[in-house]
N, C-alpha and C positions, 0 to 999 in steps of 0.2 A: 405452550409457547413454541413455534416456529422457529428454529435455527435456520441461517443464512448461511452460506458457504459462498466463501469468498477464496477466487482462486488466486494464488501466492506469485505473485510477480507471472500473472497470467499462468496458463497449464503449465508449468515448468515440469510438471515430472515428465511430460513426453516431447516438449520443447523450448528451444532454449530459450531463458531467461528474458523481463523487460522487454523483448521485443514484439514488431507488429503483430509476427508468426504467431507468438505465445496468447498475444490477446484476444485475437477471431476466434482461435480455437477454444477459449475460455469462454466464449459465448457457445459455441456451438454444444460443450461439453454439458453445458445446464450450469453455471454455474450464476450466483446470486448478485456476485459481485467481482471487479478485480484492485488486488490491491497492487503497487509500483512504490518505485523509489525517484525521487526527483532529486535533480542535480539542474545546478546550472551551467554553461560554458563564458569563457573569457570574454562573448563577443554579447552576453545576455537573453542568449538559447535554452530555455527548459527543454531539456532531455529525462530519460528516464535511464537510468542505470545502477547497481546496487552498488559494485565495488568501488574503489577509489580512481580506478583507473578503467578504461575501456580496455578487453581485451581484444586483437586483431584475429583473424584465420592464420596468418602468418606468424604469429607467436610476438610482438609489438604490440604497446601498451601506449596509452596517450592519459593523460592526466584532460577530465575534461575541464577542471575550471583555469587552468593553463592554457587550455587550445579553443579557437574558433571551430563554430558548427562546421566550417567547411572542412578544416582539415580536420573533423571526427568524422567524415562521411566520405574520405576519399577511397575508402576499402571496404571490406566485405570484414564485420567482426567475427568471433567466434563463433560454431555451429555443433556444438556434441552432439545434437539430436535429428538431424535433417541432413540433407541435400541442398537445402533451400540456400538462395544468397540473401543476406541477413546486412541488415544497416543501422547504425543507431536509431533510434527511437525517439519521436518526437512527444513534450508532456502535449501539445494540441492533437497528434494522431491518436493517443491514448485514448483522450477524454472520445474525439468523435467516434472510436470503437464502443467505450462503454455506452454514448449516447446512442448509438444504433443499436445496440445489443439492450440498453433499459439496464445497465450494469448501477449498482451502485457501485461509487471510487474510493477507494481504501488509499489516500493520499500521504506518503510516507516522506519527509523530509529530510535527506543526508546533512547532515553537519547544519550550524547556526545560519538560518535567513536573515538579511535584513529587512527591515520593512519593507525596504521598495520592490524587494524579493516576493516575499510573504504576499504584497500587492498586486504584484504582477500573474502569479503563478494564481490567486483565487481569485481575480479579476476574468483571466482568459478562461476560467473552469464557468465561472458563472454567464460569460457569454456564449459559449461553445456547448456545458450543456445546462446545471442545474447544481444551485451549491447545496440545495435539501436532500438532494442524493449524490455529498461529497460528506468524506471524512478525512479533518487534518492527524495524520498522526506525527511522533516523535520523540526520540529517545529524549530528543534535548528539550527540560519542561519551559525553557523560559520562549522556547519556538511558540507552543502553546497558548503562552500567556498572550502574548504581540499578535498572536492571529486571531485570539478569540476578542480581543482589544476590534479588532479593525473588522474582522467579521462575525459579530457575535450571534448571529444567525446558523453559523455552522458548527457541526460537532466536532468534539474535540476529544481527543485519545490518545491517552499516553502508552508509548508501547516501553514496557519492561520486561524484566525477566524474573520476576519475583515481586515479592510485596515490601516496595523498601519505602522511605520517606515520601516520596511524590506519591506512593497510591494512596497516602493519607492525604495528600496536599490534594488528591484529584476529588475526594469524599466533600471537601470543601469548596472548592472552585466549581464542582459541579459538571467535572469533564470524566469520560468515559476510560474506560482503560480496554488494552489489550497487552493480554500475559501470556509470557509462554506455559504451555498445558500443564509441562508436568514442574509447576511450581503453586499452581491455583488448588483453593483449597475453597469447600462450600461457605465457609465464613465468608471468604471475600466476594463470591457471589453474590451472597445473602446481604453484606451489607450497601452494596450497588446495588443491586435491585430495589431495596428498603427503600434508595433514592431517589427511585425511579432512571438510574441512572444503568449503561449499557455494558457488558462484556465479552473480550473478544478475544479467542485462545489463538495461538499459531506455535507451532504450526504443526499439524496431525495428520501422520503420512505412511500410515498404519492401522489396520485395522481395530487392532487392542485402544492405539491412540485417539480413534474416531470413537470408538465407543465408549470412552472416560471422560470426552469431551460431551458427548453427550448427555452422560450422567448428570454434569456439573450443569445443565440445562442452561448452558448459556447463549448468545444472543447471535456470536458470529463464531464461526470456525475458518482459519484457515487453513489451506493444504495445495500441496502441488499436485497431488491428483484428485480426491474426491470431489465432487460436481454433482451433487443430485437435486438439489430443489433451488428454488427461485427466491429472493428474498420477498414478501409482501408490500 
């Protein structure tokens, strides 16, 4: 089996975070796929950002589902790793990077969607590019349930950090998980596969990492640097 490397909020390890910067270069890098964190704003903007707050260059924070797209865009956000001037991150600029690049989308949901949420966000994924090469994920399983309700076409993935109640609930509902690495064990592999169902470690950002990730012969790896093969 072919593993797929999916790069973690785009190449993060050599740039910053969520943004456009991070995502071209995760194409260029080879990687399989990218995975993002989706947020909405006050004014009904899918953005992509992981924390709760937008951090500015200037050390200013903006809560984005309190503030309009405009005033998340009236400055340059943070940059640990560049030069570059950096600006919030649209979820439409996202998709049309992976659709140029053939990325598969590792679609991450912060905090509870509502449907018209859930609607809106894999309505514009399936016009812009392709929901057969989209993945919902989400810490929160009842996000899962509501999206596989309205698109049950698309896969679905629960991200944990071990094996607690819901990767039992996922064996049943028929949805995919992603665990963090070092909590996954060949049993849990073995009994996802058994169901033809998928697994996907994150995040492995080490050498040692990569290679236990391998071991467990699973389906995706994530990481903020490794990029070497292409998903099929």
């Amino acid at each position: 089996m072919k593993t797929c490397f999916i790069a973690h909020r785009g190449y993060s390890g050599k740039f910053q975070q969520n943004t456009e910067e991070a995502f071209l270069e995760a194409v260029k890098h080879g990687s399989g796929g990218i995975e993002t964190d989706v947020r909405f704003t006050k004014d009904g903007v899918l953005i992509v950002n992981h924390n709760d707050t937008v951090e500015y260059f200037d050390g200013t924070e903006l809560v984005p589902e309190e503030s309009t797209y405009e005033q998340l865009i009236q400055k340059p956000i943070k940059n640990e790793h560049t030069d570059t001037e950096l600006y919030v991150c649209t979820f439409q600029r996202y998709l049309e990077i992976c659709r140029d690049g053939n990325m598969i989308c590792f679609i991450e949901f912060k905090g509870n969607f509502t449907d018209e949420m859930i609607n809106k966000a894999f309505t514009m994924a399936g016009e812009i590019y392709d929901l057969k090469m989209c993945s919902l994920q989400s810490f929160e399983y009842d996000n899962l349930i509501r999206t596989h309700k309205a698109f049950p076409e698309l896969q679905i993935m629960y991200t944990c950090g071990e094996r607690d109640a819901n990767v039992e609930r996922c064996l049943e509902d028929g949805f995919d998980i992603d665990m963090y690495y070092g909590n996954v064990d060949e049993k849990t592999v073995k009994d996802f596969h058994d169901k033809g169902l998928k697994v996907a470690l994150w995040t492995a950002n080490t050498k040692e990492a990569m290679e236990f990730c391998y071991s467990m012969n699973v389906d995706y790896i994530e990481s903020d640097y490794f990029a070497n093969e292409k998903c099929e």
